[in-house]
C-alpha positions as CSV (number, residue, x, y, z in Angstrom):
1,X,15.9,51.2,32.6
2,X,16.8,55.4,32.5
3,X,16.3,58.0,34.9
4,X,13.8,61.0,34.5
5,X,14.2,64.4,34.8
6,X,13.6,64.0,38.7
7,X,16.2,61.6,38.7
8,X,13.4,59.2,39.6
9,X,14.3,55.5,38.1
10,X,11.8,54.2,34.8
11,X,11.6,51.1,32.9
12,X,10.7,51.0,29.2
13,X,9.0,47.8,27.9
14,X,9.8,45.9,24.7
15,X,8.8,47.1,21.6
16,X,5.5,46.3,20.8
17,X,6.1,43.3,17.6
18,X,8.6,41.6,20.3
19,X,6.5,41.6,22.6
20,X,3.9,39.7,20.5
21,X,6.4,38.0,19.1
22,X,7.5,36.5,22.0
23,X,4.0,36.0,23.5
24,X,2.8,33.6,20.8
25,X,5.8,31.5,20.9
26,X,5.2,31.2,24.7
27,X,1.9,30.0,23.9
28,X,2.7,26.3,23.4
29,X,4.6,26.0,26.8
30,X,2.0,27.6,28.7
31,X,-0.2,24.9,27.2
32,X,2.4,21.7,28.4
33,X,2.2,23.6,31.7
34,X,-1.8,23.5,31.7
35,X,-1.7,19.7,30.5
36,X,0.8,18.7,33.3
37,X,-0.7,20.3,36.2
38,X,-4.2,19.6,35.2
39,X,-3.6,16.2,33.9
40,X,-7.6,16.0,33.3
41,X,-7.3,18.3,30.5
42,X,-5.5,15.2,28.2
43,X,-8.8,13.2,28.2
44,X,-11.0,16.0,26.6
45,X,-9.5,14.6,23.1
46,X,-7.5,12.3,20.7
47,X,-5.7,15.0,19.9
48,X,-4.9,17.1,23.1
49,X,-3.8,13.8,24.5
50,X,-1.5,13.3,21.9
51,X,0.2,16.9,21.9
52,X,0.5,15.6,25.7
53,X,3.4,13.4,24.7
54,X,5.8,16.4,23.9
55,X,4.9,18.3,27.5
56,X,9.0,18.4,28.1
57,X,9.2,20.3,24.6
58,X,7.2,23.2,26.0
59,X,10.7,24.1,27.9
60,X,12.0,25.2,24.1
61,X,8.6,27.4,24.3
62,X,9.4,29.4,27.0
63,X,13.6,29.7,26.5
64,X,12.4,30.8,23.1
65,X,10.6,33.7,24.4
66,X,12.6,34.6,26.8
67,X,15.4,35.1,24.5
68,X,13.5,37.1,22.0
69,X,12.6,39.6,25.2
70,X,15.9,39.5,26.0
71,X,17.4,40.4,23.2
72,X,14.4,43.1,22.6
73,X,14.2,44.5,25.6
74,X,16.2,47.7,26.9
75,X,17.1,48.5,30.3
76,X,14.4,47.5,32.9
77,X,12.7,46.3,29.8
78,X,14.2,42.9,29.9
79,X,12.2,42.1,33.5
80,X,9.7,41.3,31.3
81,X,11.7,38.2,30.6
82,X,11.0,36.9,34.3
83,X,7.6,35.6,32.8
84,X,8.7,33.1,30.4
85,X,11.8,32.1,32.6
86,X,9.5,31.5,35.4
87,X,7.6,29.7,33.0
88,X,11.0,27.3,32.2
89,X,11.3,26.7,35.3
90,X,7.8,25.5,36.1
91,X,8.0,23.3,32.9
92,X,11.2,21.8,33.8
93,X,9.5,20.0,37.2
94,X,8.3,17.4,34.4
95,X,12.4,16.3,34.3
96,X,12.8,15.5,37.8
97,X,11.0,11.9,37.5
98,X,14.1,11.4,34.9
99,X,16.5,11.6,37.2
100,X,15.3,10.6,40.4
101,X,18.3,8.6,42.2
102,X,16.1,7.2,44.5
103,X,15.5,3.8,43.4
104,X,19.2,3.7,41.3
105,X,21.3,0.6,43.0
106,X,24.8,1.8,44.4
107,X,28.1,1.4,42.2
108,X,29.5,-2.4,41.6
109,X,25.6,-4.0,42.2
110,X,25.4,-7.0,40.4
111,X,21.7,-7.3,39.1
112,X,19.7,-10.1,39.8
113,X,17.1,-9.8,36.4
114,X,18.0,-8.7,33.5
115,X,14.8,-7.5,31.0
116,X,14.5,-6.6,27.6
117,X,11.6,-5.9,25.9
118,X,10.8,-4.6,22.4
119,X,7.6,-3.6,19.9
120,X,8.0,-5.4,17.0
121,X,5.4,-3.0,15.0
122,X,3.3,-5.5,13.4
123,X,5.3,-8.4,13.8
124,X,7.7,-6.4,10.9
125,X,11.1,-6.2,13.3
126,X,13.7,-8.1,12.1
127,X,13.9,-10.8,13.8
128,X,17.8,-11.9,12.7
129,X,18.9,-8.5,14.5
130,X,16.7,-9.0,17.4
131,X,18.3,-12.1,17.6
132,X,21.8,-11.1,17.7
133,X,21.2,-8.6,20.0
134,X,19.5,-11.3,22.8
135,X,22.7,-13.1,22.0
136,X,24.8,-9.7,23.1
137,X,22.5,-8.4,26.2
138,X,21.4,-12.7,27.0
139,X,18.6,-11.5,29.4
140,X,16.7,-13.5,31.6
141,X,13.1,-12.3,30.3
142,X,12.1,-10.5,27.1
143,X,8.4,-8.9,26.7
144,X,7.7,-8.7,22.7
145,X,4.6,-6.3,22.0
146,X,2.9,-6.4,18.6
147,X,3.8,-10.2,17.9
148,X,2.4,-11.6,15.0
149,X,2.9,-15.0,13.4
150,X,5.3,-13.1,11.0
151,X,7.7,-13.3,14.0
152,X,6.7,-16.9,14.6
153,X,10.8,-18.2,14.5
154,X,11.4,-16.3,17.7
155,X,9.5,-19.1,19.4
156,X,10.3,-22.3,17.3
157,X,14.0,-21.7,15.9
158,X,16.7,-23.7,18.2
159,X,18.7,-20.7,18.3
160,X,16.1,-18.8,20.3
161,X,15.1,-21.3,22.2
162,X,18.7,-22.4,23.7
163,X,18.6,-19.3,25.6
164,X,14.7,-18.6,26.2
165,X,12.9,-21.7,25.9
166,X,9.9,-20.7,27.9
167,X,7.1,-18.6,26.8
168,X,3.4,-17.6,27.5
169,X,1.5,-15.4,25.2
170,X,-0.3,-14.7,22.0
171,X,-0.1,-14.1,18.3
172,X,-1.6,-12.0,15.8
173,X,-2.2,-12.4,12.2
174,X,0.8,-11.4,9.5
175,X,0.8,-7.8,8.8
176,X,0.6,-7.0,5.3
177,X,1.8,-3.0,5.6
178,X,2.1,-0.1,8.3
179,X,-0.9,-0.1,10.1
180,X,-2.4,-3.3,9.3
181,X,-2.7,-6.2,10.5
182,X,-3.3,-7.6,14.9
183,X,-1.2,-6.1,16.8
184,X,-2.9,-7.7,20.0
185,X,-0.1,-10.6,20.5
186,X,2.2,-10.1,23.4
187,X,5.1,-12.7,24.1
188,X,6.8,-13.3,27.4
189,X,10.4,-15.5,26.2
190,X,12.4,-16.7,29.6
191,X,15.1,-18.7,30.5
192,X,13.3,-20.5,33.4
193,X,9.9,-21.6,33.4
194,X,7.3,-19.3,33.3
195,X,3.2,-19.3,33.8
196,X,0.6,-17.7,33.3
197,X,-1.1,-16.4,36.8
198,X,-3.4,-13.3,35.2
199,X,-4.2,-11.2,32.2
200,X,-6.7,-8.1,31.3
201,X,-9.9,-8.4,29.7
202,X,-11.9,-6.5,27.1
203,X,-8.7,-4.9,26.0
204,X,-6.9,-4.2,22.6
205,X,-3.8,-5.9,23.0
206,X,-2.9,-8.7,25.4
207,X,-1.7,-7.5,28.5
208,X,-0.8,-10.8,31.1
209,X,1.1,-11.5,34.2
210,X,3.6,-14.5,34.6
211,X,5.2,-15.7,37.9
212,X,8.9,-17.1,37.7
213,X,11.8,-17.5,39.8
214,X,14.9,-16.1,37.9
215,X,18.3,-16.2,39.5
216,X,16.8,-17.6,43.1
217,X,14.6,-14.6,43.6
218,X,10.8,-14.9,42.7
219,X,8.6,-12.6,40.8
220,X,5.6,-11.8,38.8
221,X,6.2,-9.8,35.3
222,X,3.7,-8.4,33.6
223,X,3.7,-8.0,30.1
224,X,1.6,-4.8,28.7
225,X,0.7,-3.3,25.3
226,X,-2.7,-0.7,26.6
227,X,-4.2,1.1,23.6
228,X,-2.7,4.4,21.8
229,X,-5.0,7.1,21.5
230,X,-4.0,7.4,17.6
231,X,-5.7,5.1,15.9
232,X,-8.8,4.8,19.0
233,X,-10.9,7.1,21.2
234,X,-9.5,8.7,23.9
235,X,-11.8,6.4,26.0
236,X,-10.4,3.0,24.9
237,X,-6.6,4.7,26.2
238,X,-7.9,5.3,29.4
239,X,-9.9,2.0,29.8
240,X,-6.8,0.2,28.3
241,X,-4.3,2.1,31.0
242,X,-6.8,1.5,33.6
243,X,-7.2,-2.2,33.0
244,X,-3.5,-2.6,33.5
245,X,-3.0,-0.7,35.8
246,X,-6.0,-2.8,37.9
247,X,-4.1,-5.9,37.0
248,X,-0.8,-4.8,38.6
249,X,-2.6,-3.8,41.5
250,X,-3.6,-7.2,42.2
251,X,0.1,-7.9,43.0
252,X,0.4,-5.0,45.6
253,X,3.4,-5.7,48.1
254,X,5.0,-8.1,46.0
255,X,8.2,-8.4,43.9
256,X,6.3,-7.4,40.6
257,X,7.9,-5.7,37.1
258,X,5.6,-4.7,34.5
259,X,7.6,-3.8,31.1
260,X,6.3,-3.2,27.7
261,X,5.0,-0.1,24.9
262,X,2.5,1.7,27.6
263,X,1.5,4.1,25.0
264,X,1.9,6.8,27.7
265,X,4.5,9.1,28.6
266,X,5.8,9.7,32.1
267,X,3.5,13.1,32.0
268,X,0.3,11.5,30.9
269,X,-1.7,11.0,33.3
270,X,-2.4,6.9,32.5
271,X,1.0,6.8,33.5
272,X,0.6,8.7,36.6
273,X,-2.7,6.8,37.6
274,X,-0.2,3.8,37.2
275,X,2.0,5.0,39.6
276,X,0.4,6.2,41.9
277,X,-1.9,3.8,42.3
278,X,0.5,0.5,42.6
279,X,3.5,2.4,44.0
280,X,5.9,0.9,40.6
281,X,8.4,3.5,40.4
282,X,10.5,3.9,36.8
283,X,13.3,2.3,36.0
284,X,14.6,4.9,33.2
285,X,17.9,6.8,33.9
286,X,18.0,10.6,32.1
287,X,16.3,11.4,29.0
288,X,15.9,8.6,26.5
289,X,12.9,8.8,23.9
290,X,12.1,5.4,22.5
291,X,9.5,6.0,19.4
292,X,9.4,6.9,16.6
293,X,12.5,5.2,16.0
294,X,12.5,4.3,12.4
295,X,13.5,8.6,12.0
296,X,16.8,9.9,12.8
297,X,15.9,11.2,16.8
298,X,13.5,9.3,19.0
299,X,11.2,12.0,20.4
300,X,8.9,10.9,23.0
301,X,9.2,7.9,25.6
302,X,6.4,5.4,25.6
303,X,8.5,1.9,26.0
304,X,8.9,1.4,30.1
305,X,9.9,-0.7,32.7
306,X,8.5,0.0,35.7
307,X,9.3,-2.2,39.1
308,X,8.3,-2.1,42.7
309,X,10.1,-1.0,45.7
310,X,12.2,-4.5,46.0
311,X,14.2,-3.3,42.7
312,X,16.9,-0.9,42.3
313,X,17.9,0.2,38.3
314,X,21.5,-0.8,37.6
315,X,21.7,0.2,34.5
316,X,19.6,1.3,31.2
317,X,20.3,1.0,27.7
318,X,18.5,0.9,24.4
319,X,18.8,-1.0,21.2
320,X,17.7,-1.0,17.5
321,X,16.3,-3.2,15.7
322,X,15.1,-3.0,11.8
323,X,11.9,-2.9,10.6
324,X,9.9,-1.3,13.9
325,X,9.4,2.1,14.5
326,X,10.1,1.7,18.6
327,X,13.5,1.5,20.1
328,X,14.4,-1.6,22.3
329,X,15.2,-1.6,26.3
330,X,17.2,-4.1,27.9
331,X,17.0,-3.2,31.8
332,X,19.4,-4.4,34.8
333,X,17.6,-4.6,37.8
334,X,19.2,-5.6,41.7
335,X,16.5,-7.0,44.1
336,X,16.8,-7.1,47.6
C-alpha cells in the first residue's frame, strides 16, 4: 500500500509467479471445500471418494497459500491473502464434529460399557498382543472386523474366554498375504451373554446386531465392517453404508452402539447419511486417525464408535496391535 501523487491511497498486488504460486497450491483446499459442502460430489468416483478421506488436510492448502501471499505481497498487496484465509476458515468447520462437548460425560462419571473394537486386517493381527491388551483395558464388549480362522484362538483359548466367553459372528478363510484372503467375518466377544437379534444382507462383510445387558443396563450393539471404495465400486460403498445404516435404524429410540472399521470418515457423506438419519452421535474426542497404522502417523479416521443419545463419551483411547494396518479403540461410555 503507497500513496500517489494526489496523495490518494493504492494498493499493489503480488508479483505475478506468487500469485500463481499461491493459486495452485490453494487448489487442493478449494477442492476439500467442494467435497464437504456438496457431499454428492464423493460418489462421482473411486477415486474422488477416496481423496474425500483427507478433506481436514485441505486446511494445510489454504495456510500454504496464504503464507506465500503473505510473504510476497507488499503493502495493500497482502489483502490478497484474505482469500485463502477465508478459505481456512471455511475448511476448518469440518473440525468442529471433533470436538463437540455435547455428548462428553462430566468429570468423575464412572462408565457403564466399556468397548473395544479392532480390524484385524485379514485375520493377520497378532493375536498374543491383542490379547494382552484386553487383559489391560478388560472391556465388556469387543467388535473384531476382518476375522478369519487365522484368528481362530481368540474364541477357543481359555485365556480369552475367562473374560469374554460369549460371542456371535462369523469367520473367513486364512489369509495367505495383504489383500487376500475373506475379510467378511465379524466377531462380537462379551462378557455376558449375547444374541443375535439382526444383521445386513447382500453385503461384503458381515455387519450384525446383538442385544445384551452389561452392567444392569440393556442394549443392542451393532457390529459393522460396510465396503471400502478401494478395492470396489463406488456403488458397493454406498450400498454397503446404506445397508448399515438401515439396520441401525431399525433400533431408533433405543439404547443402541454401533462400533467397528466404517470405511468412512466423519466428512464422507456415508457417514453423514448415518448420522443423520439414526441420530448416533460420535464418540471420538479431538483428532485421532486410526489407519493406516502399520506407517509411522495414522492419517485418516475410519474406525468409530458411534452411540445414541442415552450415552455420554468418558473417555477415548487407541491401541496397537502387530500385524494390522488399523489402530485399536477401546471406548468408555456412561448411560443414563
Amino acid at each position: 500500500m503507497g500513496t500517489d501523487k494526489l496523495g490518494r491511497v493504492s494498493y499493489r498486488a503480488p508479483k505475478p509467479l506468487p500469485l500463481v504460486v499461491a493459486t495452485v497450491v490453494a487448489l487442493p483446499g478449494l477442492a476439500m471445500v467442494l467435497l464437504y459442502v456438496f457431499p454428492q460430489l464423493q460418489t462421482a468416483s473411486r477415486q474422488i471418494a477416496m481423496w474425500s478421506s483427507f478433506i481436514p488436510y485441505g486446511l494445510a492448502s489454504w495456510a500454504v497459500s496464504a503464507l506465500i501471499l503473505l510473504w510476497a505481497g507488499r503493502g495493500g498487496g497482502r489483502l490478497f491473502a484474505l482469500i485463502p484465509l477465508t478459505g481456512l476458515l471455511i475448511n476448518a468447520v469440518v473440525l468442529v464434529p471433533y470436538f463437540d462437548p455435547s455428548s462428553t460425560a462430566s468429570a468423575q462419571t464412572e462408565p457403564t460399557l466399556r468397548v473395544m473394537a479392532l480390524n484385524l486386517h485379514y485375520g493377520q493381527a497378532d493375536t498374543s498382543e491383542l490379547l494382552t491388551e484386553r487383559q489391560r483395558v478388560q472391556p465388556d464388549v469387543l467388535v473384531l472386523t476382518e476375522f478369519t480362522d487365522q484368528a481362530q484362538a481368540v474364541l477357543t483359548e481359555p485365556a480369552w474366554q475367562a473374560l469374554l466367553p460369549y460371542h456371535v459372528g462369523t469367520t473367513g478363510r486364512t489369509s495367505r498375504g495383504p489383500w487376500d484372503g475373506d475379510s467378511s467375518g465379524t466377531q462380537i466377544l462379551a462378557k455376558a451373554p449375547v444374541t443375535e437379534i439382526a444383521h445386513t444382507t447382500g453385503t461384503g462383510a458381515t455387519n450384525l446386531a446383538v442385544s445384551l445387558t452389561v452392567n444392569g443396563h440393556s442394549l443392542t450393539l451393532i457390529g459393522a465392517h460396510p465396503m471400502n471404495p478401494v478395492r470396489g465400486r463406488v456403488e458397493g460403498w454406498l450400498s454397503d453404508a446404506e445397508a448399515v445404516t438401515q439396520l441401525a435404524q431399525r433400533f431408533e429410540g433405543q439404547p443402541l452402539v454401533l462400533a467397528g472399521d466404517l470405511n468412512s470418515v466423519p466428512e464422507h457423506v456415508t457417514f453423514r447419511r448415518l448420522v443423520s438419519a439414526t441420530g448416533l452421535h460420535q464418540t471420538e474426542q479431538g483428532w485421532q486417525p486410526t489407519y493406516p497404522a502399520d506407517r509411522m502417523v495414522p492419517l485418516i479416521t475410519i474406525d468409530h464408535v458411534l452411540a445414541s443419545q442415552p450415552f455420554r463419551t468418558v473417555s477415548v483411547n487407541r491401541f496397537r496391535v502387530a500385524g494390522t494396518d488399523h489402530l485399536g479403540s477401546v471406548v468408555e461410555l456412561a448411560q443414563s
